[in-house]
C-alpha positions as CSV (number, residue, x, y, z in Angstrom):
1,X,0.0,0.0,0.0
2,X,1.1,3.6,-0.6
3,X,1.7,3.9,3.3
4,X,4.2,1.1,3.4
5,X,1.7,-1.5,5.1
6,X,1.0,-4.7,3.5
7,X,-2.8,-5.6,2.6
8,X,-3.3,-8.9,3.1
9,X,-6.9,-10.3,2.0
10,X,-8.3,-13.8,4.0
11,X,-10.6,-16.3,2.5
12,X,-12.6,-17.3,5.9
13,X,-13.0,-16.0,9.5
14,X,-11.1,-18.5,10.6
15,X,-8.0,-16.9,9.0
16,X,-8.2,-13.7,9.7
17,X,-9.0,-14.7,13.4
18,X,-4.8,-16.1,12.8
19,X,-3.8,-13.3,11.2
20,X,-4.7,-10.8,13.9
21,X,-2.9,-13.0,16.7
22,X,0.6,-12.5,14.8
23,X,3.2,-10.3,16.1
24,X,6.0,-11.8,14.5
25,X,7.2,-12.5,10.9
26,X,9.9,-14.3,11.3
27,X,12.1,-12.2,13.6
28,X,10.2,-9.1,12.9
29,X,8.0,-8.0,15.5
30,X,4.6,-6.9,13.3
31,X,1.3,-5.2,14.1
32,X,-2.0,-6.6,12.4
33,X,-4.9,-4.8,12.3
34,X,-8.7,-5.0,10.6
35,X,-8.6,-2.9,7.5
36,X,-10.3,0.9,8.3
37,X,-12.7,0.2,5.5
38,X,-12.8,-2.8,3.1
39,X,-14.4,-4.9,6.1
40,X,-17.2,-2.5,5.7
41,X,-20.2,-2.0,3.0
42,X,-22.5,0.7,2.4
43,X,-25.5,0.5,0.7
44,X,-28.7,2.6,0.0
45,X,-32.9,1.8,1.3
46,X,-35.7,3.3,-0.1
47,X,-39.0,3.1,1.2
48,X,-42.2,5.8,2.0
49,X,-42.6,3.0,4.7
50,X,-39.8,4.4,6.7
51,X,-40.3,8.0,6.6
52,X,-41.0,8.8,10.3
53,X,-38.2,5.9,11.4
54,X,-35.3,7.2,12.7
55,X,-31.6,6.7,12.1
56,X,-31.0,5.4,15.6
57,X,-34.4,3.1,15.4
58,X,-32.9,2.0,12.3
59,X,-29.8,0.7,13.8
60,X,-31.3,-1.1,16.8
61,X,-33.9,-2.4,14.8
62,X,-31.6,-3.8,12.2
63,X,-28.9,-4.8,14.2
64,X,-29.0,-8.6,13.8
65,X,-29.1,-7.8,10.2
66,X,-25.7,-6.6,10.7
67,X,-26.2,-2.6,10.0
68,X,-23.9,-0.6,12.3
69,X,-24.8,3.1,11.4
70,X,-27.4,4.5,9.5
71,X,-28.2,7.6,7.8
72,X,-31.3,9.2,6.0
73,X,-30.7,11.5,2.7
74,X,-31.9,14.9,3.0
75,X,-32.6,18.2,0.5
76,X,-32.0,21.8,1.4
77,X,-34.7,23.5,-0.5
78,X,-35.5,27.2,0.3
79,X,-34.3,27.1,3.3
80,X,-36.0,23.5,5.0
81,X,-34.4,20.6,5.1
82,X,-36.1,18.0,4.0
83,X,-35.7,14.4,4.5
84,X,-36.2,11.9,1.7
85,X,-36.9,8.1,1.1
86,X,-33.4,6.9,0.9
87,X,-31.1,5.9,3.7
88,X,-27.8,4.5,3.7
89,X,-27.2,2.0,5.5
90,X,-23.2,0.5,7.2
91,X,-23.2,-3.2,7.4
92,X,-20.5,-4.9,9.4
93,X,-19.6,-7.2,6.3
94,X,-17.5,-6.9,3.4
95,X,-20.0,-8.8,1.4
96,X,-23.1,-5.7,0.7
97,X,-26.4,-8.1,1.3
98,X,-29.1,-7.6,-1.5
99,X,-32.0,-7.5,0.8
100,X,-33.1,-6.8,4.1
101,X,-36.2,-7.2,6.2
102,X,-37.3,-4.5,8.2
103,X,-40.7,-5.4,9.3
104,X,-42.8,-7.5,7.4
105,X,-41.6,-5.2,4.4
106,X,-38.5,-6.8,2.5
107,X,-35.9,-3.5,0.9
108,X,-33.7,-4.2,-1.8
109,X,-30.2,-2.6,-1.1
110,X,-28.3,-0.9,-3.4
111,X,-24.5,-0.1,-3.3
112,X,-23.5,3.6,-2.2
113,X,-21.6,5.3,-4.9
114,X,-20.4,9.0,-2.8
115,X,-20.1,11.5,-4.8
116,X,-16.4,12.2,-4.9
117,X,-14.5,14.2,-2.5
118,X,-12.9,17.7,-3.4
119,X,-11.0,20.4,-1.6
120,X,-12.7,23.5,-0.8
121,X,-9.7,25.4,-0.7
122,X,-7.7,24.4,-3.8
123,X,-10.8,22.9,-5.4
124,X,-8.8,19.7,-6.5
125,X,-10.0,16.2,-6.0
126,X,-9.1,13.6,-3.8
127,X,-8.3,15.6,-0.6
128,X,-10.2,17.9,2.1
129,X,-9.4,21.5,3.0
130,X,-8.0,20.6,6.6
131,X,-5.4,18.6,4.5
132,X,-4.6,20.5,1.8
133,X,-1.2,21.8,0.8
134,X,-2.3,24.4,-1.4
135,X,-0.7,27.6,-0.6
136,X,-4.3,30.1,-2.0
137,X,-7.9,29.3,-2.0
138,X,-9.5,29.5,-5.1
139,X,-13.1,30.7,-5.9
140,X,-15.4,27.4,-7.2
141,X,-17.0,29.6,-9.7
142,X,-14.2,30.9,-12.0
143,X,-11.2,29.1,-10.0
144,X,-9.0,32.3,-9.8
145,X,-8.0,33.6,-6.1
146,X,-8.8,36.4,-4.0
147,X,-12.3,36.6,-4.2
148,X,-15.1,34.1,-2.6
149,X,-18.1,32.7,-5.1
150,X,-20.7,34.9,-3.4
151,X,-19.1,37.8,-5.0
152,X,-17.7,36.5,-8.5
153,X,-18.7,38.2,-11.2
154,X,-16.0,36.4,-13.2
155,X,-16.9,33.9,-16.2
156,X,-17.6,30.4,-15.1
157,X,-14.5,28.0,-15.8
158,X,-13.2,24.5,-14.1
159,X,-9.6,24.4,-13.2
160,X,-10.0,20.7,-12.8
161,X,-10.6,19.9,-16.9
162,X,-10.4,24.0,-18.2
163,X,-14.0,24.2,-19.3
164,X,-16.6,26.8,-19.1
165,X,-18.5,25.7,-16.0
166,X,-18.2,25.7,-12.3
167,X,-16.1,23.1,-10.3
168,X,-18.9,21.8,-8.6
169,X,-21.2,21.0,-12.2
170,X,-20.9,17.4,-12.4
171,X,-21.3,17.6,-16.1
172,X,-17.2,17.8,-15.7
173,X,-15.2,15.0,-17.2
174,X,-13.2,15.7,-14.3
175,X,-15.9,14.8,-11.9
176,X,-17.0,12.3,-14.0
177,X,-13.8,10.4,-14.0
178,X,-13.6,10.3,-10.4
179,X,-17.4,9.2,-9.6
180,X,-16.3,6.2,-11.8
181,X,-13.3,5.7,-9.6
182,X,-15.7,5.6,-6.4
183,X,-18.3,3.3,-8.3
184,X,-15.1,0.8,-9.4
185,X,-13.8,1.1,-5.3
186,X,-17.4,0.3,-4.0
187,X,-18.3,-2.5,-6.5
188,X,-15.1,-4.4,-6.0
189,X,-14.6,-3.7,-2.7
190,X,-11.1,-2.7,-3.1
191,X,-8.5,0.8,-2.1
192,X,-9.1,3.8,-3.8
193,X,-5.9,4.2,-5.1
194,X,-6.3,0.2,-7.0
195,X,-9.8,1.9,-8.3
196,X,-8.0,5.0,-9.7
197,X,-5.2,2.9,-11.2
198,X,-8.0,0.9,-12.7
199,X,-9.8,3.3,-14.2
200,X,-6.9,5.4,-15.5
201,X,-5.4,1.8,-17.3
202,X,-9.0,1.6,-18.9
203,X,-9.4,5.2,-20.2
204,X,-8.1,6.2,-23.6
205,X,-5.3,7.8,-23.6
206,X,-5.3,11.0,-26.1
207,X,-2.5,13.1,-25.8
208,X,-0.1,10.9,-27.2
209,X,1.8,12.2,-30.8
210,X,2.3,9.3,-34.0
211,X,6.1,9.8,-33.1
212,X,5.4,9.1,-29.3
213,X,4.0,6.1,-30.0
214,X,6.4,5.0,-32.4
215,X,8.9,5.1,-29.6
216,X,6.4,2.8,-27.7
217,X,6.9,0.3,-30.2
218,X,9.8,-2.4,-28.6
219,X,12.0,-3.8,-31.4
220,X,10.9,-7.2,-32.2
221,X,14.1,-8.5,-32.1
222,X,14.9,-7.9,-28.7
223,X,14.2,-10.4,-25.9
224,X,12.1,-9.9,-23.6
225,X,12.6,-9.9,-19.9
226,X,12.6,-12.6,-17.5
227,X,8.9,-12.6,-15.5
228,X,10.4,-14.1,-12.4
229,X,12.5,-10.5,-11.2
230,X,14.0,-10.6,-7.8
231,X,10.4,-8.7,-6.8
232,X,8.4,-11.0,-7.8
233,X,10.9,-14.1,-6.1
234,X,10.4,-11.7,-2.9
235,X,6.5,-11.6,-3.5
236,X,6.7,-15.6,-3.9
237,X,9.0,-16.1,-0.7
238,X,6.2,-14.0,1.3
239,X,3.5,-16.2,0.4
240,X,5.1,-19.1,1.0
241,X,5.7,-17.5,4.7
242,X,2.4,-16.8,5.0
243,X,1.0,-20.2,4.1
244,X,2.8,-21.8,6.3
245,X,1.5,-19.5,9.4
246,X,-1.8,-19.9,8.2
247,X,-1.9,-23.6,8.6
């Protein structure tokens, strides 16, 4: 992982029971804790039948159904805020279940897709404002700084993708791009930084010249390189380690 730990996924209960009671790999004294997320699944109820339930009922009335946390959808309109007929739900479960039964009344679930995260401050994605870097804010309507958005009279125009609309439209490419990065983490279950590498492998690449890509091209003639790198007899050694712990 891009922290230096090492993810390691189990196939039963039984094994990640063993991996959380290691503290040594081979003479190196280890920590091994739960994952902060991928042991977790979101997903999203909606019913008219649940209107006046609360997010607390919710959770101790769903509790053997696994949900940890709940949390209804609301609209600011005018002014009000007004709740709606959708709530997400937290299951403790990696696996999202399709249904549940709240009631007599059976809910299909749905899987959460958020909306992807951007800075308020430097108005990139994949960071907050309490940790960005960015040395000036810059206003969400035209993306030039000194001013705030309630006072803009600037032009509209995204510093995320350059076009003539506001950073928060999600008609952006930019914005696009990284709701499918969220949809590919939540789907698979995986990091976000596996779903963005995903996602960027899969998209077209377009700013690549004829002689660019020439250069791309290896010479038939030469041989290619040996799979089995030092690396990857490293990555073997490991699992071999780890098999033999698990048993």
């Amino acid at each position: 992982m891009k922290s230096g730990d090492l993810l390691v996924e189990s196939s039963s209960l039984q094994q990640s029971e063993q991996l959380l009671s290691i503290t040594k790999f081979g003479d190196i004294p280890i920590t091994v804790s739960a994952h902060a997320s991928l042991n977790y699944t979101r997903g999203v109820m909606s019913s008219d039948e649940f209107l006046m339930v609360s997010d607390s009922e919710f959770i101790s009335e769903l509790e053997a159904q696994k949900v940890i946390a709940a949390r209804r959808i609301t609209l600011k309109r005018d002014g009000q805020i007004i709740p709606t007929r959708h709530v997400i739900l937290t299951f403790d479960t990696p696996v999202l279940p399709k249904k549940i039964t709240a009631g007599y009344i059976s809910c299909d679930i749905r899987p959460y897709i958020p909306n992807p995260v951007r800075c308020f401050k430097c108005q990139r994605f994949g960071h907050i404002k309490t940790a960005c870097r960015g040395s000036s804010a810059l206003c969400p309507r035209c993306s030039e700084p000194g001013h705030e958005e309630t006072i803009c009279q600037n032009p509209e125009k995204c510093f995320n993708c350059k076009g003539n609309h506001a950073l928060y439209s999600i008609t952006c490419p930019k914005w696009k791009l990284e709701k499918e990065i969220q949809s590919v983490k939540v789907t698979r279950n995986i990091s976000i930084q596996e779903a963005r590498k995903i996602v960027h492998d899969r998209t077209p690449k377009t700013n690549h010249s004829y002689s660019a890509a020439l250069k791309t091209i290896k010479n038939p003639d030469t041989p290619l390189e040996p799979i089995q790198t030092r690396q990857f007899q490293n990555l073997l050694l490991l699992q071999q380690k780890m098999k033999k712990l698990l048993r």
